[in-house]
N, C-alpha and C positions, 0 to 999 in steps of 0.2 A: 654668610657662609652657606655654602650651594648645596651642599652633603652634610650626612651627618659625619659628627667627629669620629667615628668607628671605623667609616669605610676606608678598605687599604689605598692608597695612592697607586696610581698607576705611572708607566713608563713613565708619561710626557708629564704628567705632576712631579715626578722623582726628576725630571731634568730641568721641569720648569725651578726647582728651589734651587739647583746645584748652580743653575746660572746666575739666582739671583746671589747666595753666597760668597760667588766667585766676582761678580761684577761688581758688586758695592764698594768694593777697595778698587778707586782708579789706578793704573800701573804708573802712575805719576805721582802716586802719594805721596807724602813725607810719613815714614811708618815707625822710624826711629824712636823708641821707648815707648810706643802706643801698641794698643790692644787691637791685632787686628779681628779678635775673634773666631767661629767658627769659617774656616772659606772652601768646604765642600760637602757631598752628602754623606760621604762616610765619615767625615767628621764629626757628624752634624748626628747621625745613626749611633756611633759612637756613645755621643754624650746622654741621648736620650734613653739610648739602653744602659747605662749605669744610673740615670734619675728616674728609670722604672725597679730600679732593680736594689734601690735608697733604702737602707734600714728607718730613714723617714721620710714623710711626705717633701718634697720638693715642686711648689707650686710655679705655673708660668711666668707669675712676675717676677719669679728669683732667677730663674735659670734665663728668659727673654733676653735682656741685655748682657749676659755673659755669651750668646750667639752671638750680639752687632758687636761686642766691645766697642771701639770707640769709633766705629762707624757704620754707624745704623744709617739703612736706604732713606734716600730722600724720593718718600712715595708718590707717585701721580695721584693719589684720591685717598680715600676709607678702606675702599674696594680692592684695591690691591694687598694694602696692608692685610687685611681680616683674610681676604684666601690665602696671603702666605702664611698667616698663625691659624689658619684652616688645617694646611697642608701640615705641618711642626704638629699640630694635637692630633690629627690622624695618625701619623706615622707613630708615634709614641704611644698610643692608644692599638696600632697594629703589634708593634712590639710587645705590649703587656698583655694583647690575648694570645700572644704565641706561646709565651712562657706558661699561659694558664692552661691552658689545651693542649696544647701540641709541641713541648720543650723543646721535643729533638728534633724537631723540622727549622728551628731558631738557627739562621743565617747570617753575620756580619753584614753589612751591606762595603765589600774591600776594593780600594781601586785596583786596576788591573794595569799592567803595563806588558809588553808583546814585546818580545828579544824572539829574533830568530824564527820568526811565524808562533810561537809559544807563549800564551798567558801566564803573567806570573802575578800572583796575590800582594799588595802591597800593602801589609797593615797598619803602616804607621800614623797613620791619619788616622785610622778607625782608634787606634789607641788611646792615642794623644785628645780625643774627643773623649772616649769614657774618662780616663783621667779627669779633665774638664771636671763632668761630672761628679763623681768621685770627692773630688774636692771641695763643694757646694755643702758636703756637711763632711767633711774630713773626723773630725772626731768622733762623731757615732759610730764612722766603718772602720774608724782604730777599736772602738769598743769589741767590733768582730774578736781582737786577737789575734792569734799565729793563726789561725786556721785561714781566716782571710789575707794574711798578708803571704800565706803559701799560694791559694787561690789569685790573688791579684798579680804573682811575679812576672808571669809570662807578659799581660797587659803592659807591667811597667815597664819592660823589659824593651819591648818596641815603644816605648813614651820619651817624652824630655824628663820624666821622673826621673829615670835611671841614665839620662842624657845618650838615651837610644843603645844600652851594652849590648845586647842581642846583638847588633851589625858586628860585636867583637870576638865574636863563635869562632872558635878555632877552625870552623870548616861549614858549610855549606849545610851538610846534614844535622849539624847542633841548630843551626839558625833553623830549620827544618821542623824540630822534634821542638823549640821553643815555640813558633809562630803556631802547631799542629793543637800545642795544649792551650789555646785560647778559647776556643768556643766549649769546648768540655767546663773550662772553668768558670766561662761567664756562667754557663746552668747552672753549675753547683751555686755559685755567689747568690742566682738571685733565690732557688731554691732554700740555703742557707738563712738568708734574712727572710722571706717570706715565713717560714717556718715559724722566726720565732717572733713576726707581728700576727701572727694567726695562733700563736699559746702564748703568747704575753710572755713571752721568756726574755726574763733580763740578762742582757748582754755582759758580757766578760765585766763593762768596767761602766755605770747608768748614767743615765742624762735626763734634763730636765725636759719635759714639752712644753713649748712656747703656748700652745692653744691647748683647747679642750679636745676630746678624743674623738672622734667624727664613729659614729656608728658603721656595722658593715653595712645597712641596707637604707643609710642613707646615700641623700645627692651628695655627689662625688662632688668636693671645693674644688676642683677644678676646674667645673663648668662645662664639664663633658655629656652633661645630661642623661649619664649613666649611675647605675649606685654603685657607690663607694667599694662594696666585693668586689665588681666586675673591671673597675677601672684603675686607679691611684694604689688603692690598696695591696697591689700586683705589682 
């Protein structure tokens, strides 16, 4: 790995992954009851901002193969493989100092589509990836309660959660005022949970930890070679 895990991706890193997501499924495939996994970067953005944003830790070798689902690249070397899980712990890693520092500058990364000479925002991909996430400890972010599951609606609302009902807005401007209150919410969510892994406040309804409790200022199990406050913990 050529950089260290912190530094933000730039353009051609953010296009070099979105092709790789997109190409690993041939257009020939047989896809029928298989997992084609994450297959772009807002998807991809998606997912990692709801497993930074995890009322618990969410390590790469959990979340790794729910990106390939059932068809993970067939790599030319080491080297390829490691800069694309370069590229995945960067962005993830860019994502959780944005919420620590500077929440409100925290951007979606939404594909865009152009009607008419005019950009229009397409969330559903972005969703449908934090979802993803989300899911990876479902029962901890039930322990949220109402508070979270008000927070999460707009999110599910553009998902296959809710089998996409936002597209069923009686007009244009609901679908508007729905897709509008998603980044507000994703702050408050990770604000929310961060809150109460920094007071040890037990959630609506407890769970057990599989491991022992990593210090703030130790190394991050991640392997980000940051400590544990600055990285996972966020």
């Amino acid at each position: 790995m050529t950089k260290e895990l912190f530094d933000p991706l730039d353009n051609k890193e953010l296009e070099r992954l979105d092709q790789l997501l997109f190409d690993r499924v041939d257009e020939d495939a047989v896809t029928e009851g298989m997992d084609e996994g994450v297959l772009n970067i807002s998807e991809l953005d998606g997912m990692l901002t709801a497993i930074v944003s995890s009322p618990v830790m969410i390590m790469p070798s959990q979340w790794l193969p729910l990106v390939w689902g059932d068809f993970e690249p067939e790599w030319e070397n080491e080297k390829e493989f490691t800069d694309i899980l370069s590229f995945m712990l960067r962005h993830m890693n860019g994502i959780a100092d944005i919420f620590i520092e500077h929440p409100d500058e925290f951007e979606p990364i939404y594909l865009q589509n152009e009607i008419e000479g005019e950009a229009h925002a397409i969330v559903d991909d972005w969703c449908e990836g934090y979802m993803r996430g989300v899911a990876m400890a479902s029962e901890e972010w039930e322990a949220g309660g109402l508070e979270i599951r008000k927070l999460l609606s707009p999110i599910q609302a553009f998902s296959s959660v809710s089998d996409w009902c936002a597209h069923d807005a009686i007009n244009e401007a609901e679908v508007e005022d729905i897709r509008n209150a998603i980044i507000p919410h994703v702050r408050e969510i990770h604000a929310f949970w961060l809150a109460r892994r920094e007071q040890n406040i037990p959630s609506a309804a407890p769970f057990q930890r599989a491991e022992p409790r990593v210090g703030r200022n130790d190394p991050c199990p991640c392997g980000s070679g940051k400590k544990y406050k600055k990285c996972c913990l966020h």
